[in-house]
C-alpha positions as CSV (number, residue, x, y, z in Angstrom):
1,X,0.0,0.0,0.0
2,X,1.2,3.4,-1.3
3,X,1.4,6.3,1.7
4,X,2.2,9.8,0.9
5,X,2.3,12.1,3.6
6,X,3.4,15.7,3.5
7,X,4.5,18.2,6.5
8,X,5.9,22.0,7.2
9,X,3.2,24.1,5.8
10,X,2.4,27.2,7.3
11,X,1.9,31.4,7.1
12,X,4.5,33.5,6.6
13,X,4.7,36.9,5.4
14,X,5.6,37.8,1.5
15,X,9.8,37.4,1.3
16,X,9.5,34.9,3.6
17,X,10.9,31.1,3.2
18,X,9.2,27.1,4.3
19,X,10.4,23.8,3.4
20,X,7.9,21.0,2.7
21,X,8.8,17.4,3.5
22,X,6.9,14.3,2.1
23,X,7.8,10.8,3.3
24,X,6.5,8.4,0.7
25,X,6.1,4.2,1.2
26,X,5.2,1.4,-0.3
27,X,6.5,1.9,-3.8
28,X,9.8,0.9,-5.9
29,X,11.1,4.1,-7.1
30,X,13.4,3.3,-9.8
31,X,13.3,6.3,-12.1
32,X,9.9,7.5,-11.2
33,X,9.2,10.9,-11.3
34,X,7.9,12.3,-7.8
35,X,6.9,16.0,-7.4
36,X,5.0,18.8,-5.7
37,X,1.1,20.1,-7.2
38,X,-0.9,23.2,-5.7
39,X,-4.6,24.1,-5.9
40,X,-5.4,27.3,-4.7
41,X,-9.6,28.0,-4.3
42,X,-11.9,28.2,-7.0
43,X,-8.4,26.7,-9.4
44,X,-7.4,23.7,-11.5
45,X,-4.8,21.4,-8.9
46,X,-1.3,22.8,-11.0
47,X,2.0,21.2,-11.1
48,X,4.5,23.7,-9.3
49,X,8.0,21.4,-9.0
50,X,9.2,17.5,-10.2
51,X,12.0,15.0,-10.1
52,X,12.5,12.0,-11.3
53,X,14.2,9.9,-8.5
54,X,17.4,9.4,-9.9
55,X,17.5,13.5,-9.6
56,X,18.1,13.2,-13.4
57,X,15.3,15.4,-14.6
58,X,13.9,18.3,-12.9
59,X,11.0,20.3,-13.9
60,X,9.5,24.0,-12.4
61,X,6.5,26.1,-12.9
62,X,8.1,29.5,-15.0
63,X,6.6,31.2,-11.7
64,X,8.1,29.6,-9.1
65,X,12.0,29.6,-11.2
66,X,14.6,30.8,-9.1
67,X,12.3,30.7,-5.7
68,X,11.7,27.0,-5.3
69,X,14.0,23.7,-4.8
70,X,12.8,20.5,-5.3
71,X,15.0,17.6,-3.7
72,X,15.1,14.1,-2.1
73,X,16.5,12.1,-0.2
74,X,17.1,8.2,-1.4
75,X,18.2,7.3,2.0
76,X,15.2,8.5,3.7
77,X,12.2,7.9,1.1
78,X,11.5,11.9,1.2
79,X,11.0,14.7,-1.0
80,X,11.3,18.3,-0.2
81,X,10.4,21.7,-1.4
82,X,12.0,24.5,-0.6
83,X,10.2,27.8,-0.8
84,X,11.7,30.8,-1.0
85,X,10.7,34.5,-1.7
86,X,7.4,33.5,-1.0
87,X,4.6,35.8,-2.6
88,X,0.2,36.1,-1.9
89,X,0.3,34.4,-4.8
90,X,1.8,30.8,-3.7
91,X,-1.0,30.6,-1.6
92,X,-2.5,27.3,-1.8
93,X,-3.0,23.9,-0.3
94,X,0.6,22.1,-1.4
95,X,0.1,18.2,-2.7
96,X,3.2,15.6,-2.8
97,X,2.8,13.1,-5.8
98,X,4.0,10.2,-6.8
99,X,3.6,8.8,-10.6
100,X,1.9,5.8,-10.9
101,X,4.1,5.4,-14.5
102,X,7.8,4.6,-12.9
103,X,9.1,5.6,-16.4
104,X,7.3,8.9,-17.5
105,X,9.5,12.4,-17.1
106,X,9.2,15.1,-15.1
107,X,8.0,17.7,-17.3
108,X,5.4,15.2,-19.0
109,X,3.9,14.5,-15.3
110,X,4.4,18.0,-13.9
111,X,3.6,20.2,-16.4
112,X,-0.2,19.8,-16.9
113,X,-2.4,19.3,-13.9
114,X,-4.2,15.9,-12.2
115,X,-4.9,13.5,-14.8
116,X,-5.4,10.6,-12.4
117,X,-2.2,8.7,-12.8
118,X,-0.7,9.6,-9.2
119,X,-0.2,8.8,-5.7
120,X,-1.5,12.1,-3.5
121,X,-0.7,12.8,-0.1
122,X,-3.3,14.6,2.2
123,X,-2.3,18.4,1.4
124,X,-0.9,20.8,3.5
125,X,-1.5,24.8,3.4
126,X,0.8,27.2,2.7
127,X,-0.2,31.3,3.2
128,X,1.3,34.4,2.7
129,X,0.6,37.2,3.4
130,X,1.3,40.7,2.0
């Protein structure tokens, strides 16, 4: 059984910084391509940040370029975000993913929204304010 579960959302204030964590189980991860989504209210779920595991292959929203880092760690089974320059506009509830396909790349699974083919953790909230 696949279990994705994210932690370390939070409010800050615009220009502020948080790191996500998401500890995912239950899966082989090969190449797969793991990753961070979004969905403010009233909006389509958006991809924001991917990797594939191997870290080969990295994929970011245009708007988030040069303010976010996505990373794992092999050793622990976890992924991270890390959110920096935060703006009102990142507001959103922040999902971890996991592609079911172990092969696709990170752009192909990040750069659309949900089409049904992943793992989701719970959510976690992220505000800033201005």
């Amino acid at each position: 059984q696949v279990e994705v579960v994210e932690s370390g959302g939070g409010s800050v204030q615009a220009g502020g910084s948080l790191r996500l964590s998401c500890v995912i189980s239950g899966l082989t991860f090969a190449d797969r391509t793991v990753g961070w989504f979004r969905q403010a209210p009233g909006k389509e779920r958006e991809g924001v940040a991917c990797i594939t595991w191997t870290g080969e292959e990295l994929y970011y929203r245009e708007s988030v370029q040069g303010r976010f880092t996505v990373s794992r760690d092999s050793g622990r089974d976890t992924l991270y975000l890390q959110m920096n320059n935060l703006k009102p506009e990142d507001t959103a509830m922040y999902y971890c993913m996991a592609n079911y396909d172990p092969y696709e790349g990170s752009e192909t699974v990040c750069a659309g929204g949900e089409r049904g083919l992943e793992w989701w953790g719970q959510g976690t909230q992220v505000t800033v304010s201005s």
